[in-house]
Backbone as a chain_set.jsonl record, in Angstrom:
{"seq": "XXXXXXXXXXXXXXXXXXXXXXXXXXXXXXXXXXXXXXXXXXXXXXXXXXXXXXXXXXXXXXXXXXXXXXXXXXXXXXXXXXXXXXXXXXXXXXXXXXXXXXXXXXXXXXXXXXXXXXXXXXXXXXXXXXXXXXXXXXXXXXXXXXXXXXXXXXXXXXXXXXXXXXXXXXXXXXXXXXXXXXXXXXXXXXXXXXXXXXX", "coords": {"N": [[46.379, 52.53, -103.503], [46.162, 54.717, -102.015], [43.137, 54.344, -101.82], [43.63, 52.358, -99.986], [44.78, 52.988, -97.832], [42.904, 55.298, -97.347], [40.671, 53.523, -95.994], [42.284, 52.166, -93.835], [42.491, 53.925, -92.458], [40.285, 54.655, -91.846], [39.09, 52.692, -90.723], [40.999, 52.569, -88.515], [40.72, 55.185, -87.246], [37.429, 54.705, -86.786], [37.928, 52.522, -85.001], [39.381, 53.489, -83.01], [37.636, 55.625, -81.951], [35.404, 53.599, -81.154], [36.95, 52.393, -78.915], [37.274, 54.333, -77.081], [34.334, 54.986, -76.781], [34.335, 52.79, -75.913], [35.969, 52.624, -73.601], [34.895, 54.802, -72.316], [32.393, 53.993, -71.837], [33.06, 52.323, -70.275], [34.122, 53.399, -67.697], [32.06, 54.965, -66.629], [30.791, 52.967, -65.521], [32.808, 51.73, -63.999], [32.829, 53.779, -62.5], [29.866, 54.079, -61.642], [29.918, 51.572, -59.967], [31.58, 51.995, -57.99], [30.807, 54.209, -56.649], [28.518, 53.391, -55.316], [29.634, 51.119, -54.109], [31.058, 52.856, -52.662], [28.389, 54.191, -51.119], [27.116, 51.748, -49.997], [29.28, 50.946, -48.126], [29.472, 54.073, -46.708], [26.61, 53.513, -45.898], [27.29, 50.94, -44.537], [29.02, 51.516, -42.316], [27.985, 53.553, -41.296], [25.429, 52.525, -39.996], [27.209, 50.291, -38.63], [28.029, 52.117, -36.883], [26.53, 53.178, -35.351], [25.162, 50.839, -34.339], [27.344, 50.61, -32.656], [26.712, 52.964, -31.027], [24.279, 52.386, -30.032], [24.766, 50.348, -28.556], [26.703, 51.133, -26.371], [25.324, 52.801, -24.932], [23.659, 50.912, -23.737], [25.249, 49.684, -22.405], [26.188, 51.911, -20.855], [23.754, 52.647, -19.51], [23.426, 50.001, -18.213], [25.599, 50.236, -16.645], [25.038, 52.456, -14.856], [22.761, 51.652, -13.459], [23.731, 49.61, -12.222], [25.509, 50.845, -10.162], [23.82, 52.704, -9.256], [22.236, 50.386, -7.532], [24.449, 49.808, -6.115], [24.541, 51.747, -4.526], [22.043, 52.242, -3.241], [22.039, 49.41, -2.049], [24.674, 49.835, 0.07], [23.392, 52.796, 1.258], [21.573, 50.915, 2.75], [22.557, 49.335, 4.026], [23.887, 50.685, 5.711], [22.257, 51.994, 7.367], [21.349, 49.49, 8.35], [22.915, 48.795, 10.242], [23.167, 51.352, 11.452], [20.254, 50.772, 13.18], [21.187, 48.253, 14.334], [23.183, 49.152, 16.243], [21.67, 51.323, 17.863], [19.663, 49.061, 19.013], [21.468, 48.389, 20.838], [22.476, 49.948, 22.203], [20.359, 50.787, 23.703], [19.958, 48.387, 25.064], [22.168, 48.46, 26.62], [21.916, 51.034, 27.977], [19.298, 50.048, 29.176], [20.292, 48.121, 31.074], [22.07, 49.905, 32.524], [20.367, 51.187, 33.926], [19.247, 52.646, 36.961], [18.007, 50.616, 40.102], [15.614, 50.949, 40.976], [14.458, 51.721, 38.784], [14.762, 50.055, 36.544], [13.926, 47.656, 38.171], [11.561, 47.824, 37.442], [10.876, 47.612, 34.839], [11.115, 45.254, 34.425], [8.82, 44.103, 36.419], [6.592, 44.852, 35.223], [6.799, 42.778, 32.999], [6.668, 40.776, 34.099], [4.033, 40.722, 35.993], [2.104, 40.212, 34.101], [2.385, 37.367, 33.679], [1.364, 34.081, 34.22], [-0.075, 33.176, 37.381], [1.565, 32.474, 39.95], [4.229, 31.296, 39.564], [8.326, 31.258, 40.538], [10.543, 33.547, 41.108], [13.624, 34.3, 40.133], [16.643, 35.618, 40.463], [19.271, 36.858, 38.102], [22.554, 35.217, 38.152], [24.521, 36.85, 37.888], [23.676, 39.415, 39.081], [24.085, 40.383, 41.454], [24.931, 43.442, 42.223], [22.398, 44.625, 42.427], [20.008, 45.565, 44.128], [18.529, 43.575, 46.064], [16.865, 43.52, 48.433], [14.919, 46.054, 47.802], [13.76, 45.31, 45.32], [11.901, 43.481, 46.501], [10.359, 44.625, 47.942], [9.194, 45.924, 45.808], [8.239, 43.79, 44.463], [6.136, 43.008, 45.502], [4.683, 44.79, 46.114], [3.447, 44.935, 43.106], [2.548, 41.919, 43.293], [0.413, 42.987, 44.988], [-1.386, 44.643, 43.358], [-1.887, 43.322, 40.782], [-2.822, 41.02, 41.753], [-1.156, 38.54, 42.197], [0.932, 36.131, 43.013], [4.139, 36.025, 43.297], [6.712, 33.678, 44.369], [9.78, 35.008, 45.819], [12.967, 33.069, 45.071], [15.302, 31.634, 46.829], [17.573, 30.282, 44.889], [19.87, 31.253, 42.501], [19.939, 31.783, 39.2], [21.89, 30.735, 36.95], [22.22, 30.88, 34.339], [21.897, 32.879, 32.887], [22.543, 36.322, 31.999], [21.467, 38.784, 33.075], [18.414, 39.833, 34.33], [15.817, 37.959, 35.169], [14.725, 34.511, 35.741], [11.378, 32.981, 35.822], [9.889, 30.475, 37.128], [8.041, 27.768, 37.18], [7.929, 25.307, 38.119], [8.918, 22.773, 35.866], [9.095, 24.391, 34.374], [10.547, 27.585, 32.251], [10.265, 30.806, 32.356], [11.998, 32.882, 30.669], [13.405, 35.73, 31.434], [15.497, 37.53, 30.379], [17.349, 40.36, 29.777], [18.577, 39.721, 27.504], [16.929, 37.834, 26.4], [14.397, 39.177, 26.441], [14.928, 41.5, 24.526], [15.727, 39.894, 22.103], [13.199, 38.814, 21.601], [11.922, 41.026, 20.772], [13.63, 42.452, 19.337], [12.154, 42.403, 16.327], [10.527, 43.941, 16.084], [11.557, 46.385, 16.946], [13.369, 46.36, 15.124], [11.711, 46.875, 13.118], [10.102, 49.122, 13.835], [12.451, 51.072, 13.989], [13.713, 51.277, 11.691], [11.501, 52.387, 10.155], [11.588, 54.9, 10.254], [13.72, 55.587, 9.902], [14.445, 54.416, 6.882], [12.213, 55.537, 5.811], [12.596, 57.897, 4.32], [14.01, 56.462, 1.927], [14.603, 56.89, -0.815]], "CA": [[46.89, 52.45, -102.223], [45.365, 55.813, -101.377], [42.39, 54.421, -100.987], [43.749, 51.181, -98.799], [45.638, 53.845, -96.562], [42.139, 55.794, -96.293], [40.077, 52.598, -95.649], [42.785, 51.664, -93.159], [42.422, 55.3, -92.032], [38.734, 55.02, -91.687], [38.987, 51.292, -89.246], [41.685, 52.839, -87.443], [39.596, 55.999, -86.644], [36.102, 54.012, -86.113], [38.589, 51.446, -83.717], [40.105, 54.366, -81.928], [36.435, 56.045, -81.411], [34.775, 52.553, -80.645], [37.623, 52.065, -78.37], [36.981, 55.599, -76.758], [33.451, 55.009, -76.4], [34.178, 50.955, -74.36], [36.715, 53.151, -72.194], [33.799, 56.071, -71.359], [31.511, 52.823, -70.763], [33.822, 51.194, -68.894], [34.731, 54.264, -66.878], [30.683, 55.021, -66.201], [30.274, 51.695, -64.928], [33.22, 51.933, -62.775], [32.123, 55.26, -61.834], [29.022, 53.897, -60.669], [30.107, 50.775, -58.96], [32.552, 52.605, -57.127], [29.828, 55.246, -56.269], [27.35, 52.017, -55.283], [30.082, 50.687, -53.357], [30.819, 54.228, -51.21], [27.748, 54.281, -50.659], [27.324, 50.39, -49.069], [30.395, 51.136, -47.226], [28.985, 54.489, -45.682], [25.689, 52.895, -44.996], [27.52, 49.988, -43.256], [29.556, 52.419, -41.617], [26.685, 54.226, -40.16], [24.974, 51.119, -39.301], [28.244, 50.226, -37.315], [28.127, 53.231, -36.105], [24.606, 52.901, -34.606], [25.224, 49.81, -33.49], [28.37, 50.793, -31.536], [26.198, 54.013, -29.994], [23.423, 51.416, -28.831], [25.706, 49.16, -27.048], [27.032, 52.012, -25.392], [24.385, 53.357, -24.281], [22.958, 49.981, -23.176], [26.344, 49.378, -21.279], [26.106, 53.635, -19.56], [22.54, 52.426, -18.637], [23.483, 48.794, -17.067], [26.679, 50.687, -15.208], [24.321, 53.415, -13.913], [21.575, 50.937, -12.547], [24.427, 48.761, -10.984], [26.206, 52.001, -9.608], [22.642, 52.982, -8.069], [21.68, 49.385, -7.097], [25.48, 49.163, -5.401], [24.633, 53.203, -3.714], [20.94, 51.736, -2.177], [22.524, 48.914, -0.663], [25.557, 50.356, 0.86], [22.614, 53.01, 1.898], [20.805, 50.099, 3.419], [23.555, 48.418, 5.379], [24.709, 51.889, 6.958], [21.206, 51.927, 7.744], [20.713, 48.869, 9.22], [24.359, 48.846, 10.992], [22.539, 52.457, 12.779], [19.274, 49.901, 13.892], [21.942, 47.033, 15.317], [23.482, 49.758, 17.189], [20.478, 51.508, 18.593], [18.848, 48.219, 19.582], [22.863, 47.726, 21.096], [22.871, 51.052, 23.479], [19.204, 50.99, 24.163], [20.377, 47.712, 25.714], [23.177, 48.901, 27.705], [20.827, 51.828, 29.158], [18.689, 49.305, 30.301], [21.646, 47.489, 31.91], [23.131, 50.806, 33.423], [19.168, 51.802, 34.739], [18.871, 52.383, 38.543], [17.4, 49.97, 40.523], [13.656, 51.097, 40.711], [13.602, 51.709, 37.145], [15.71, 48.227, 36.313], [13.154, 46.112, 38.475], [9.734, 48.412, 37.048], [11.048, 47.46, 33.939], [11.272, 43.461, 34.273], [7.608, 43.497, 36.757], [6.26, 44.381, 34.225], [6.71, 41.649, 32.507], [6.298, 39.511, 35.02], [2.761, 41.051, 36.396], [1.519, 39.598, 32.507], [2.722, 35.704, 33.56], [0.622, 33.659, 34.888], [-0.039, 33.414, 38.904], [2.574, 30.836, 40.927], [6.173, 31.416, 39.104], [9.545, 30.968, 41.328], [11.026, 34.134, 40.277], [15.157, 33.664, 40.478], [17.689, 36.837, 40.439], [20.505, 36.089, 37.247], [23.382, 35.244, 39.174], [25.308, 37.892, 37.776], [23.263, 40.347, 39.234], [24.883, 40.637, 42.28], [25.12, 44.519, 42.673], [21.392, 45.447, 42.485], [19.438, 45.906, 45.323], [17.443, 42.876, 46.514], [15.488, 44.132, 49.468], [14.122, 46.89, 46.707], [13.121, 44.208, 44.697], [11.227, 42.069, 47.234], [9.28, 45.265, 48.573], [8.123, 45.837, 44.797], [7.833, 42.658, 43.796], [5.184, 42.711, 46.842], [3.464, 45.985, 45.605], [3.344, 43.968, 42.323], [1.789, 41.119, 44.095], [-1.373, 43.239, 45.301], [-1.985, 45.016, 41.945], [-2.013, 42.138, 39.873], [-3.371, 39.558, 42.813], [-0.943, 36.877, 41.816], [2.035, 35.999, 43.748], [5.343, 35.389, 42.532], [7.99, 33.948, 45.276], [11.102, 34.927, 45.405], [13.777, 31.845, 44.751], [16.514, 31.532, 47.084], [18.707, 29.698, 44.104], [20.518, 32.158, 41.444], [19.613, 31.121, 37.648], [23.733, 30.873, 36.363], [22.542, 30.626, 32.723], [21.62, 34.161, 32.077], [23.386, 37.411, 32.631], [20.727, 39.899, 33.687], [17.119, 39.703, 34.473], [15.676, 37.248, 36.016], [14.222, 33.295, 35.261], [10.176, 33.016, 36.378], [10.036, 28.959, 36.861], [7.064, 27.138, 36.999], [8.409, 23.737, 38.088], [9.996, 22.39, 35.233], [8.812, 25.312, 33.247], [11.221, 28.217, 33.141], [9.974, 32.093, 31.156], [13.632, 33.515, 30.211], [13.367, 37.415, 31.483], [16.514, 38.316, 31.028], [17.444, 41.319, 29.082], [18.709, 39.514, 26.172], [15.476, 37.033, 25.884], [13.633, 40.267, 26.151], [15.181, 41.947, 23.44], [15.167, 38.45, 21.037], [11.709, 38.684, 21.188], [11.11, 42.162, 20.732], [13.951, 42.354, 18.418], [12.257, 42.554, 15.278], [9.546, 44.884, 16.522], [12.47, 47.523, 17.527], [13.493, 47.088, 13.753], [10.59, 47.96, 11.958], [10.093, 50.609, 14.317], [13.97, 52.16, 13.825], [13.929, 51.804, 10.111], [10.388, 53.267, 9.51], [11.99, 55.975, 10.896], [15.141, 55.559, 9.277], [14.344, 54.69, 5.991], [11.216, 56.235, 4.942], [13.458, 58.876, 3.095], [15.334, 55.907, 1.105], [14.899, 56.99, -2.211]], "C": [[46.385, 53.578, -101.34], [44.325, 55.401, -100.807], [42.483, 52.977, -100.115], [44.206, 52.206, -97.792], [44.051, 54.547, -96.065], [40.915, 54.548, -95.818], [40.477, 52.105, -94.183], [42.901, 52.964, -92.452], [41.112, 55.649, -90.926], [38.153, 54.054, -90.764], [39.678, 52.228, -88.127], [40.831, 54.169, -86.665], [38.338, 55.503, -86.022], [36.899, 52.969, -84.757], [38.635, 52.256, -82.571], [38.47, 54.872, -80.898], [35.229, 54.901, -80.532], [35.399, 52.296, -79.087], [37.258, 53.033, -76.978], [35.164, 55.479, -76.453], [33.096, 53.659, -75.288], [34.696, 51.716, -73.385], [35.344, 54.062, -71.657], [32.673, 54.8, -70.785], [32.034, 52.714, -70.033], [34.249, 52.251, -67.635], [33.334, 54.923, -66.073], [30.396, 54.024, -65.974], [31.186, 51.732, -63.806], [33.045, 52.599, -62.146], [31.025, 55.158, -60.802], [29.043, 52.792, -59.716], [31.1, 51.342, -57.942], [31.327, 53.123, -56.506], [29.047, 54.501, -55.262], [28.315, 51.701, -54.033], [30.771, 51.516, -52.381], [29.526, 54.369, -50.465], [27.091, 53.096, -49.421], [28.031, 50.896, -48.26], [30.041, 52.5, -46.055], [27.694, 54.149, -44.812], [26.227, 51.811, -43.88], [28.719, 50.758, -42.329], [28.577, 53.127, -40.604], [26.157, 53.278, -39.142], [25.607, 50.688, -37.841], [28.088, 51.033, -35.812], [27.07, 53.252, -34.696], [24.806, 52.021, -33.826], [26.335, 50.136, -31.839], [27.985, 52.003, -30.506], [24.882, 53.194, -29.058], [23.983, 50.987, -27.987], [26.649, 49.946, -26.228], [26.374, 52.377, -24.559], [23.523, 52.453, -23.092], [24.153, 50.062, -21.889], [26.351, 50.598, -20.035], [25.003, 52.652, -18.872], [22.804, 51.674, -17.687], [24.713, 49.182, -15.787], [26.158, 51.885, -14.2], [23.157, 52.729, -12.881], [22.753, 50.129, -11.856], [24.955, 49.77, -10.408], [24.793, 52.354, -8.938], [22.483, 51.818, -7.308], [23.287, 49.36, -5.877], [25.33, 50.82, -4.05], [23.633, 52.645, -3.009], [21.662, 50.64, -1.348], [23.714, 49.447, 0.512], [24.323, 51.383, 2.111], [22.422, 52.204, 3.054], [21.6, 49.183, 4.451], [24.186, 49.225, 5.954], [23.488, 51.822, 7.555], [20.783, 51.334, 9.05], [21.895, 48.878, 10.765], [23.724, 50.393, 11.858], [21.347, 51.396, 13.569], [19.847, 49.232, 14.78], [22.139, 48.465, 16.364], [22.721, 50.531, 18.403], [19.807, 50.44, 19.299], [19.988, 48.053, 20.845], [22.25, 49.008, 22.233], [21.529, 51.365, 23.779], [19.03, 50.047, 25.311], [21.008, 47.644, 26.389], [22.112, 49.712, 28.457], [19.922, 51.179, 29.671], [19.747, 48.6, 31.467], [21.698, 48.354, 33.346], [21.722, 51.933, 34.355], [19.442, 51.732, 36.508], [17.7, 51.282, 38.881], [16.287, 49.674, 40.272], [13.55, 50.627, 39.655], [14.161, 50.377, 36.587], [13.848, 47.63, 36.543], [11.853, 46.928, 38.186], [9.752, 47.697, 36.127], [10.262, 45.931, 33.487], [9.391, 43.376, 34.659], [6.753, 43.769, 35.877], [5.348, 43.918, 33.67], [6.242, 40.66, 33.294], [4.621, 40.086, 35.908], [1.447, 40.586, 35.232], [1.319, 38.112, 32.915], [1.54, 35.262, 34.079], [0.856, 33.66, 36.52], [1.071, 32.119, 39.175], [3.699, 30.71, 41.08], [6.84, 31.469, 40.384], [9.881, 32.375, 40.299], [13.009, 34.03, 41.039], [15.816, 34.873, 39.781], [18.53, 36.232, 38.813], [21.206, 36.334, 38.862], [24.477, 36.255, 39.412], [25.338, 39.125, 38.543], [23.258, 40.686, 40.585], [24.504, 41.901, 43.11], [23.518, 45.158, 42.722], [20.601, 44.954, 43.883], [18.215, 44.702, 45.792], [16.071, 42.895, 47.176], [14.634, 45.109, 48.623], [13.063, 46.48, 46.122], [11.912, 43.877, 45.537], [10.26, 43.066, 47.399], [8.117, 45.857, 47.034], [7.562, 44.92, 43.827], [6.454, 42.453, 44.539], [4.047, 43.918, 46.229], [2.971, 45.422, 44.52], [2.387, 43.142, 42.3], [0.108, 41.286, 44.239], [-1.853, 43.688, 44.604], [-2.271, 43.987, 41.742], [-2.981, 40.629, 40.597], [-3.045, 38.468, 42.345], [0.203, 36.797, 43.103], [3.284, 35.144, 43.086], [6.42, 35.16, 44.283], [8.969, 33.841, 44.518], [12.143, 33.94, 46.218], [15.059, 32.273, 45.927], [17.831, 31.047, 46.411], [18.583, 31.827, 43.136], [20.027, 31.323, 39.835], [21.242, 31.745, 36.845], [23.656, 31.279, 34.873], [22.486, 32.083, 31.854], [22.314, 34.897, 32.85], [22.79, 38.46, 33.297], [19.245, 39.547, 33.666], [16.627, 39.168, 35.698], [14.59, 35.99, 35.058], [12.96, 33.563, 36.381], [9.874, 30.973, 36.283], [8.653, 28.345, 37.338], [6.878, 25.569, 36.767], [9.512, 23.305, 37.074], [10.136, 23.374, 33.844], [9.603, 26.478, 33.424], [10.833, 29.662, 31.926], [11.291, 32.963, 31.658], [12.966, 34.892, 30.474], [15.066, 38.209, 31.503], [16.494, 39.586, 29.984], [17.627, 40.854, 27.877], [17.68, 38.459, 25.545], [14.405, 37.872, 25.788], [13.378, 40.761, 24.886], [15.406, 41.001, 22.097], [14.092, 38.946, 20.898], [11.056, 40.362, 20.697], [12.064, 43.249, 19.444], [13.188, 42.894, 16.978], [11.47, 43.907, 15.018], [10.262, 46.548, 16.348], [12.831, 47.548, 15.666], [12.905, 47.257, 13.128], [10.429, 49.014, 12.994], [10.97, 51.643, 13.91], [14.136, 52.55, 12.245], [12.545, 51.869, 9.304], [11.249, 54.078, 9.517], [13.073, 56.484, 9.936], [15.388, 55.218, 7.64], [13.144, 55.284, 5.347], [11.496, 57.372, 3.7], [14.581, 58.227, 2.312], [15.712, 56.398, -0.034], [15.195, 58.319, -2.428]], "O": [[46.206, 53.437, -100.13], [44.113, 55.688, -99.629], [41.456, 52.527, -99.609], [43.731, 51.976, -96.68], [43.743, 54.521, -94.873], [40.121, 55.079, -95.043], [39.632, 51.722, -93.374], [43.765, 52.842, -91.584], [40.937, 56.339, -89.922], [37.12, 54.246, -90.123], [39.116, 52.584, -87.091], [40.369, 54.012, -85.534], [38.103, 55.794, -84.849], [36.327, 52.793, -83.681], [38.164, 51.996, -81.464], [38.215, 54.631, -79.718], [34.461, 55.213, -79.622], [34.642, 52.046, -78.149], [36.989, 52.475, -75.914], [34.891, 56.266, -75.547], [32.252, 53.475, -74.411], [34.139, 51.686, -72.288], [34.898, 53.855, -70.529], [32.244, 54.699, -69.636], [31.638, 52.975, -68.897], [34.715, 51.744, -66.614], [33.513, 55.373, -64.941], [29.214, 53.932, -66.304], [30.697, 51.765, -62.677], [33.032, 52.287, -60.955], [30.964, 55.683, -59.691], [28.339, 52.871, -58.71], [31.16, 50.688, -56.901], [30.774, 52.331, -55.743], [28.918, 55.113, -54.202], [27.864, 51.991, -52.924], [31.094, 51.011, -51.306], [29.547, 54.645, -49.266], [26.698, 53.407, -48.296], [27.387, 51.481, -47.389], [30.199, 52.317, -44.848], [27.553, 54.328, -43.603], [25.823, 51.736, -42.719], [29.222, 49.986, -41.513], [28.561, 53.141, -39.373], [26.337, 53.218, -37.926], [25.162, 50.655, -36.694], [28.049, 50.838, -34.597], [27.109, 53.331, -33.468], [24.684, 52.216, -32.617], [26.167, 49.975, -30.63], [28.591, 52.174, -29.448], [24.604, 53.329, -27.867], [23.808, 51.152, -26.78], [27.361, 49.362, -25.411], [26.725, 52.333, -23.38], [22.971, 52.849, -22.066], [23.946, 50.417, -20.729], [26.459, 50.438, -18.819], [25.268, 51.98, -17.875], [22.661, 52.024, -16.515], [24.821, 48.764, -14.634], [26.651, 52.198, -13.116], [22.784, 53.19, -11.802], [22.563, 50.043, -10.642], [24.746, 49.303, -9.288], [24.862, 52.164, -7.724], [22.582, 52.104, -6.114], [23.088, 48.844, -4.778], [25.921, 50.869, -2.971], [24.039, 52.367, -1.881], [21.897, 50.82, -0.153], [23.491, 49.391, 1.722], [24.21, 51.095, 3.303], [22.879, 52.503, 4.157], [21.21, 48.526, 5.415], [25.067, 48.862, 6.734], [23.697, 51.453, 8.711], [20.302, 51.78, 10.092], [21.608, 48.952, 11.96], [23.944, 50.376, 13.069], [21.636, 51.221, 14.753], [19.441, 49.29, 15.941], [21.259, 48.751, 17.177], [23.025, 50.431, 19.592], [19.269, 50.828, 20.336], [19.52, 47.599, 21.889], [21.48, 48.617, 23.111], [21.473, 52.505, 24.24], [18.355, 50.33, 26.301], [20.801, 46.723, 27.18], [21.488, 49.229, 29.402], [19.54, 51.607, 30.76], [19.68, 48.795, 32.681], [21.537, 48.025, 34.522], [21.888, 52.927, 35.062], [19.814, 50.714, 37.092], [16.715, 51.08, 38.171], [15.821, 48.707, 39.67], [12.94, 49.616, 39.304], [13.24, 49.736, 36.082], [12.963, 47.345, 35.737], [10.928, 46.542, 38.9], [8.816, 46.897, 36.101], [9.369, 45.611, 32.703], [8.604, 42.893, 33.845], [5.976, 42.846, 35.63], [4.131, 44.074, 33.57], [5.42, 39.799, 32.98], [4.305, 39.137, 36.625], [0.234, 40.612, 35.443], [0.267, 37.558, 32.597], [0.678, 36.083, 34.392], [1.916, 34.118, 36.946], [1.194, 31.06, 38.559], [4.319, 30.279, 42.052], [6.146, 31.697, 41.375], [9.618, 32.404, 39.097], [13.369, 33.745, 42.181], [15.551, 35.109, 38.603], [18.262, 35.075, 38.489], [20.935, 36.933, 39.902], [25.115, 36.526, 40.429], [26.334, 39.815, 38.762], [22.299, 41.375, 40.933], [23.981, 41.843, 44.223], [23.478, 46.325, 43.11], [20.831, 43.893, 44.465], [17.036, 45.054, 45.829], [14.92, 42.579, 46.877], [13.43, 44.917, 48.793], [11.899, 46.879, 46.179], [10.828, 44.109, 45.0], [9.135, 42.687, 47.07], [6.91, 46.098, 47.04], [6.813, 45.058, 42.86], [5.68, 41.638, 44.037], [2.846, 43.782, 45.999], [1.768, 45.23, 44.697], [1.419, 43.298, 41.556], [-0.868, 40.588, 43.965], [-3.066, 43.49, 44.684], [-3.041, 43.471, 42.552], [-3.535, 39.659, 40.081], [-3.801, 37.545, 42.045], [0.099, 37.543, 44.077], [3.33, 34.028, 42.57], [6.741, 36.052, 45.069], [9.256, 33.269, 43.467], [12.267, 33.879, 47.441], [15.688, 33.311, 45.723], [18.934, 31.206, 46.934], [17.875, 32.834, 43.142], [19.854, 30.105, 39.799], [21.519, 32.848, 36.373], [24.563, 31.815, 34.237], [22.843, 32.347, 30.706], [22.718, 34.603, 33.975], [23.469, 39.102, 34.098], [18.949, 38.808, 32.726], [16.809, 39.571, 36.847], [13.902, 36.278, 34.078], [13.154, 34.11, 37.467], [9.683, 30.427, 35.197], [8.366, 28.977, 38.354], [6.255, 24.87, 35.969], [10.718, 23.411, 37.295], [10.814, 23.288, 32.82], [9.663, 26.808, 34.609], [11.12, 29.513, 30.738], [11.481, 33.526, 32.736], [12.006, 35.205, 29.769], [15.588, 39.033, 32.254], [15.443, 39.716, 29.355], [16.966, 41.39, 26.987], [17.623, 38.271, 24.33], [13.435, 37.496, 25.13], [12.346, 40.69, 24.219], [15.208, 41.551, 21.014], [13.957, 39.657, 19.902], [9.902, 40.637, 20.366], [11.654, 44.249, 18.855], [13.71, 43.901, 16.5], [11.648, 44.716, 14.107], [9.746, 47.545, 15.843], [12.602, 48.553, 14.991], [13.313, 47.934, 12.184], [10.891, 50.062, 12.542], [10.624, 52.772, 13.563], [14.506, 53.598, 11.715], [12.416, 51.523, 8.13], [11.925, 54.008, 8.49], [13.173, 57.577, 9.378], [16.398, 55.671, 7.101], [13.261, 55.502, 4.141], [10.911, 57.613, 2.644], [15.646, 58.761, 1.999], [16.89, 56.431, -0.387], [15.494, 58.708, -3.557]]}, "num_chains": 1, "name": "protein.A"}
């Protein structure tokens, strides 16, 4: 029985040690899948990470180009909002010109037309000096060697200037068919000026 007890001495020892050597496997395998799987986990952590500092960065960028793109236009419509206004009180001071310089202004224009025109007051225009008119519409006259008469009717449709008619033909001079046409001219002129220092 001695030697069944050390036989049964000598399993139970080799079991225990066998046993003792599956656990240290089994504990170096978990060891390294654990290890394996910290390591996955900080790589896809990083990764994340990365990812979530790109798409930040993309998003700063796209809110800094719309935050500039929203600063140039604002720029550009204080800009142009100074042009309207300038074209606006460049237009009054013609308005609020004395006489002479009023009707130098218009002949002009009208010393360019062709020879024959009816030239016709607006009707508005009331307060400026007719007889003035007539004596430099006449100086006018012998420069240019055309002859324009002047219309005993009023032209109702416009507010300042004057209509040059040519039968059924009629060249709009008033201040605001002036500035239409010359309009766009006045804004590339104002915003050379005015934006050349956009950026």
């Amino acid at each position: 029985m001695d030697r069944l007890k050390l036989i049964l001495d000598e399993i139970e020892k080799d079991a225990a040690l066998q046993e003792e050597r599956i656990l240290s496997d089994a504990e170096t395998r978990a060891a390294g899948i654990l290890s394996d799987a910290e390591k996955e986990a900080d790589a896809a952590a990083a990764e994340t990470l990365n990812e979530a500092k790109a798409r930040a960065e993309r998003e700063i960028a796209i809110a800094k180009s719309g935050a500039e793109a929203l600063r140039k236009k604002a720029l550009l419509t204080e800009k142009s909002r100074v042009v309207r206004e300038a074209i606006r009180d460049f237009a009054a001071s013609l308005a609020d010109l004395p006489d002479e310089e009023y009707f130098a202004f218009f002949l002009r224009r009208i010393e360019k037309l062709p020879d024959g025109g009816e030239i016709l007051f607006a009707e508005k225009e009331t307060r400026r000096d007719r007889a003035l008119f007539a004596r430099m519409l006449k100086e006018t006259e012998e420069k240019c060697g055309k002859s324009f008469p002047l219309s005993g009717e009023t032209a109702p449709e416009i507010a300042s200037g004057f209509l040059v008619r040519y039968g059924r033909i009629e060249e709009n001079l008033s201040l605001e068919a002036v500035f239409a046409e010359k309009e766009d001219e006045m804004k590339d002129r104002l915003a050379a000026v005015l934006f050349k220092d956009a950026e």
